[in-house]
N, C-alpha and C positions, 0 to 999 in steps of 0.2 A: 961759188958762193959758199961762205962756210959756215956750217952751223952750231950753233951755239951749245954747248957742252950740256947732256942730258942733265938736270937738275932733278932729284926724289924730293919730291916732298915728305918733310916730318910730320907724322901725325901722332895726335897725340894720344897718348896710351892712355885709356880709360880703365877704370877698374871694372871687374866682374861684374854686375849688376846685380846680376841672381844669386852670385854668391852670398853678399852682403845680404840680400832677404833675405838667405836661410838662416844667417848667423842671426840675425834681429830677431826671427820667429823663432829660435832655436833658447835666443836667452829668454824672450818672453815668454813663451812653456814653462822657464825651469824657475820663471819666476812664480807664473801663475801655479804649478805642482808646490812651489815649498809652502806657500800662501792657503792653498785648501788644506795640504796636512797640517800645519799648524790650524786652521780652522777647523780639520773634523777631529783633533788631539784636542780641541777647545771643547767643542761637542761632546766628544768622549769625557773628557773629565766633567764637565757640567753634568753629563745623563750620571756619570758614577758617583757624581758627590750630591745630585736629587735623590738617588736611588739610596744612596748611604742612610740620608737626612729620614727619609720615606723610612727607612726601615728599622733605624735606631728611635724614632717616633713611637711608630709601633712596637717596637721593643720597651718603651720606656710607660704606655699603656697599657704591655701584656702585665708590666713589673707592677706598676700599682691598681693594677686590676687585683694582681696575688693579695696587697695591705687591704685594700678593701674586704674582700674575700675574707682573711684572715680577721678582722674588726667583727664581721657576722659571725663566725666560727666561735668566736671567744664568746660573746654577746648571748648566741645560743644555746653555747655551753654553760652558762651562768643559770639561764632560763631552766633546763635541765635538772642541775644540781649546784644551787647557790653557793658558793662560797668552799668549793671545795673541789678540788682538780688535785689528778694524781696522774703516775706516769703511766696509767693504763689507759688516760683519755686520748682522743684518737687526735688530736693535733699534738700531742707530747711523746705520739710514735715514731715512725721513721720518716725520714725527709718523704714529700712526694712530686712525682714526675707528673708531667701534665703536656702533654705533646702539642702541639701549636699548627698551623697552617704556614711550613715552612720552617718548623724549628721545635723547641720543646723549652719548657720551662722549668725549673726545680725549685722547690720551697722546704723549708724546714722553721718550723717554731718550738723555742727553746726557752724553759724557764729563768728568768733573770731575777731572781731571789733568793738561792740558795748562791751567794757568793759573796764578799767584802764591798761594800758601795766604797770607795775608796774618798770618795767628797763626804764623807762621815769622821774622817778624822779632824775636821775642823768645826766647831759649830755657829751658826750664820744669825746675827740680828741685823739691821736695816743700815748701821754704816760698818761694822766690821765682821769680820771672820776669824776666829779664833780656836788653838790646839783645845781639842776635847782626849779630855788627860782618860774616859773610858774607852774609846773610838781608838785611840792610841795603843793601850795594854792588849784592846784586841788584836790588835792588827798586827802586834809581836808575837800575840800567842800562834796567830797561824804560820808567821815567817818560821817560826819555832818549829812547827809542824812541817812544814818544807824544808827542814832541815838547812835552815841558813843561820851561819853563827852570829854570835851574839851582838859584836862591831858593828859587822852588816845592816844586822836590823834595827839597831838606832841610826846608822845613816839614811839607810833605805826609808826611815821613821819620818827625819827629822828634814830630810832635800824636798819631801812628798807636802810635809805641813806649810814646811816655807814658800814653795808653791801655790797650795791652796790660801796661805793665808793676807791679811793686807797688812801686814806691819809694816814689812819691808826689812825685819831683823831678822838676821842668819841664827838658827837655832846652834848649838854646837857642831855638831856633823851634819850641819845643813847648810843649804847653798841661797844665794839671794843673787841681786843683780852684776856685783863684783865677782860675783865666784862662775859665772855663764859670760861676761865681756872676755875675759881670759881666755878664753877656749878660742880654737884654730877658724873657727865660723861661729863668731859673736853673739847672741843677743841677749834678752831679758830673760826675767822668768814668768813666769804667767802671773802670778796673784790672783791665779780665779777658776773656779772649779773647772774639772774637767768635762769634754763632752762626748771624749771618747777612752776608751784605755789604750790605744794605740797612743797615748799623748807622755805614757812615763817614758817612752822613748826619748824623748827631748830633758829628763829630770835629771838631773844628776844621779849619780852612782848604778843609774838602773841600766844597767849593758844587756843586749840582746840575751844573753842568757839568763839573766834574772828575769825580763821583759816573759821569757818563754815558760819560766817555771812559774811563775803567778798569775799567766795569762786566765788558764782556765778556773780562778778560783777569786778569782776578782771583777768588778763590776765601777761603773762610771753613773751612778743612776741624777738624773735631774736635782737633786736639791742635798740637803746635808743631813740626811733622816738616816737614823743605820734600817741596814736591810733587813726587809721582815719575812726570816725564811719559810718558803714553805716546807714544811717538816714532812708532804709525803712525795718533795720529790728530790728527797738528798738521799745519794746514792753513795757506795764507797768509794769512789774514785772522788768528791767532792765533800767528804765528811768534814777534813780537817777545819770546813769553813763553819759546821756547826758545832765542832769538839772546842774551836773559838771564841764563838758566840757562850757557851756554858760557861766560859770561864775561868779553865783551868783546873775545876774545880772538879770533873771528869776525864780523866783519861782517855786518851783516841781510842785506843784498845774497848774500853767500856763504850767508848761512844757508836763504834762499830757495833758491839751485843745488841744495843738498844735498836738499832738498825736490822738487825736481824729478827728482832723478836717482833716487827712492824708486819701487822698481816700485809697481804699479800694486796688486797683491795685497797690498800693506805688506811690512815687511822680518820675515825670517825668524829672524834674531838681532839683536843690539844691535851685535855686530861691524861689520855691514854700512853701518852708520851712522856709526861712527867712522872705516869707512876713507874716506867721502865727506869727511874734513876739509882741508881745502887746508892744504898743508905750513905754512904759517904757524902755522895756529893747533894742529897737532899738538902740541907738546911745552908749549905754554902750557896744557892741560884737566889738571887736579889728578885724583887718585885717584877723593876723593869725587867729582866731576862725571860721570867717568866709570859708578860705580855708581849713577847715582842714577837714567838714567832705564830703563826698560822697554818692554815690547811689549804691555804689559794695562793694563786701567783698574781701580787700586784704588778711585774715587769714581766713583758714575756719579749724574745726578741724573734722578728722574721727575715731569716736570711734568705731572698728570692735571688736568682740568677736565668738569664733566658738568653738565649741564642737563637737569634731571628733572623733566617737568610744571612748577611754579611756583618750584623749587628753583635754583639757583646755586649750585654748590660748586668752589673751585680748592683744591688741591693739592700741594707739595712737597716732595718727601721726596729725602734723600739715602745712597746705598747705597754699604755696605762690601765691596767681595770681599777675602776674606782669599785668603791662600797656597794656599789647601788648595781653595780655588776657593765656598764659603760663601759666598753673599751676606746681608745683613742691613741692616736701614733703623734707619739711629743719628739720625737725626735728621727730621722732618716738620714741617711747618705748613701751616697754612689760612689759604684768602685769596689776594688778587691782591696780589704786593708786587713792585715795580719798583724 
């Protein structure tokens, strides 16, 4: 009998089974691991930009907690001694520190009266604005005084009026809308006062180095009134701005004596300072010169700056005392601007 030729069966090759788990659970891990880190990187960034928000808040309450502050300060000082602030009174001394819960504050209040309001070389009625030919001759006399020649200070004059003014007409060494479309990044020119003095940056002819030598002798004040300085607290580092105001009719040199011969507690009246005027320049000072300047600072400005836990905030605001001795903050911004 014969038998039939051993036949194997094929079976058929099945894949790992447990292998294939692992790999499954293997990506579902690596999917579930990328999915929480982008979720707690989601967390992270939400708790650090709450924390940011939370502390720049607080930053920006410690800030105008300082104007508040500084509003009473001025207000109480008026209450004190009406109408007469010098640089011995204690908010015209040195900046002050004031340490914080997590950080520290710094303030300093600076008189904004002894310097050129620069919105003075135009004078303003209800639809135009127009060059004030007195606002003008001053505002040479002091470029004079900074030693910038003579060219200079009719362009420097004449780009500043065209700015302020609403003609629309280029003065000779001045600049209008065709004279700023020409430049490498375009635009207009203001035609309307300024509200800060970082703004002659944008003027023509005014280049960072003019910008820097006029900085501290120059002022931006709200309206087009010239500055009404206070006379006890012009210093000789800031004379040239009251040897301008006189005139011309006073020499810097004399204007500095007069300076000197100011007691020490500032002057008691305005009198006292006119009679320091050396016989020359007495009968040359005009009505208005004589009423213009004072023994109080109608502008004063508060530079605050605070650093709170992760926060930086700067600061500044500029204060009005009215007659009546009122102070009030008509102007503010945020930011470091030089």
């Amino acid at each position: 009998m014969m038998r039939r030729p051993h036949t194997q069966r094929r079976q058929r090759r099945r894949p790992n089974q447990s292998g294939v788990a692992l790999l499954v659970v293997l990506l579902l891990m690596a999917t579930l691991s990328a999915i929480a880190i982008v979720m707690v990187r989601n967390v992270q960034l939400t708790t650090a930009r709450s924390f940011a928000m939370e502390s720049l808040t607080q930053a920006r309450w410690y800030i105008q907690g300082a104007e508040t502050f500084s509003v009473l300060l001025l207000e109480a000082q008026w209450k004190q001694q009406p109408a007469r602030d010098t640089l011995q009174d204690i908010w015209a001394r040195e900046p002050a520190t004031f340490p914080l819960e997590g950080g520290l504050m710094r303030a300093a209040l600076k008189d904004e009266t002894v310097c050129f309001n620069l919105n003075s070389l135009v004078s303003a009625s209800e639809q135009e604005r127009r060059a004030d030919p007195a606002a003008i001759a001053e505002y040479q006399r002091l470029l004079e005084a900074l030693e910038i020649s003579g060219s200079l200070q009719t362009a420097l004059t004449d780009s500043l009026v065209d700015w302020l003014d609403t003609d629309g007409l280029p003065r000779p060494d001045g600049a209008e809308d065709a004279s700023y479309a020409a430049l490498d990044v375009p635009y207009r020119a203001g035609n309307t006062l300024l509200s800060d003095v970082s703004e002659l940056r944008a003027i023509y002819w005014y280049s960072r180095e003019i910008y820097e030598r006029l900085r501290p002798y120059v002022c931006a004040h709200p309206s087009t009134r010239k500055s009404a300085l206070n006379l006890n607290m012009v210093t000789e580092e800031n004379a040239p701005v009251l040897y301008a105001m006189l005139g011309g009719s006073v020499s810097l040199s004399d204007t500095l004596r007069m300076l000197e011969a100011r007691p020490e507690s500032g002057f008691e009246t305005v009198e006292q300072f006119w009679a320091l005027l050396p016989d020359t320049g007495t009968e040359t000072i005009d009505e208005t010169a004589r009423n213009r300047p004072n023994l109080w600072s109608q502008y004063i400005s508060l530079e605050a700056e605070v650093n709170h836990l992760d926060a930086r905030l700067a600061m500044t605001s500029l204060i009005e005392v009215s007659r009546d001795g009122t102070a009030t903050a008509v102007r503010r911004k945020f930011g470091l601007i030089n």
